[in-house]
C-alpha positions in Angstrom: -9.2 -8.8 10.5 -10.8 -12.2 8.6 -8.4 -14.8 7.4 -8.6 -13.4 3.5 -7.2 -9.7 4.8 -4.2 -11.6 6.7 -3.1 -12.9 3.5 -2.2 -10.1 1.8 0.8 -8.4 3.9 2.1 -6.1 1.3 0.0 -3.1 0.4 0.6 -0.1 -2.2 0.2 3.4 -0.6 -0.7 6.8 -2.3 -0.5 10.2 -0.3 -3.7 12.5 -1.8 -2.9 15.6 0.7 -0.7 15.6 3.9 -1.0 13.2 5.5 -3.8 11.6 3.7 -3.1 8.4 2.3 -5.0 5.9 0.4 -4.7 2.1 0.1 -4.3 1.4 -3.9 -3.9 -2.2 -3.9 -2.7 -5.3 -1.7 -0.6 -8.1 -2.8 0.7 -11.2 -1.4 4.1 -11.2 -2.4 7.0 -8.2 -2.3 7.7 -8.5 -5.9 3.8 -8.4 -6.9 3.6 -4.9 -4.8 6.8 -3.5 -6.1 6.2 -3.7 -9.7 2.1 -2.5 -9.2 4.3 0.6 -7.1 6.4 0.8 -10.6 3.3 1.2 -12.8 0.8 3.2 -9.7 4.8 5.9 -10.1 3.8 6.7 -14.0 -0.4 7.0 -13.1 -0.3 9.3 -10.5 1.5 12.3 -9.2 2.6 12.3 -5.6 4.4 9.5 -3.4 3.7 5.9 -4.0 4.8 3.6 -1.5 5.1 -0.2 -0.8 4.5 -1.2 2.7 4.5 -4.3 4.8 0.8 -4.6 6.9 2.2 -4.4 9.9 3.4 -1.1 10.0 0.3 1.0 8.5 0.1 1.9 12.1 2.7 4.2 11.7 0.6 5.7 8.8 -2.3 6.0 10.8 -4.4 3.7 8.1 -6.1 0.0 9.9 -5.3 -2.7 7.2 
């Protein structure tokens, strides 16, 4: 992972298909990645989620 990736530890999740997910945007600050999550809610059908970097592991997706 270069420098540049490590700063961005928040990243906006959207599930296509079980257990499919794709990576919609990555943000710096909580706040940044909540209200993106807010706006990514009214675009697209299905779950949007917020997560920290260090757990995409437990999605199965390398940041």
């Amino acid at each position: 992972m270069t420098y540049q990736q490590q700063l961005f530890d928040w990243v906006v999740l959207r599930e296509v298909s079980t257990c499919n997910w794709v990576v919609l945007s990555q943000f710096r600050r909580r706040c940044d990645a909540e209200g993106y999550q807010r706006i990514a809610k009214t675009l697209f059908t299905g779950p949007v989620e917020v997560v920290f970097r260090n757990r995409l592991t437990e999605f199965g997706i390398s940041g």
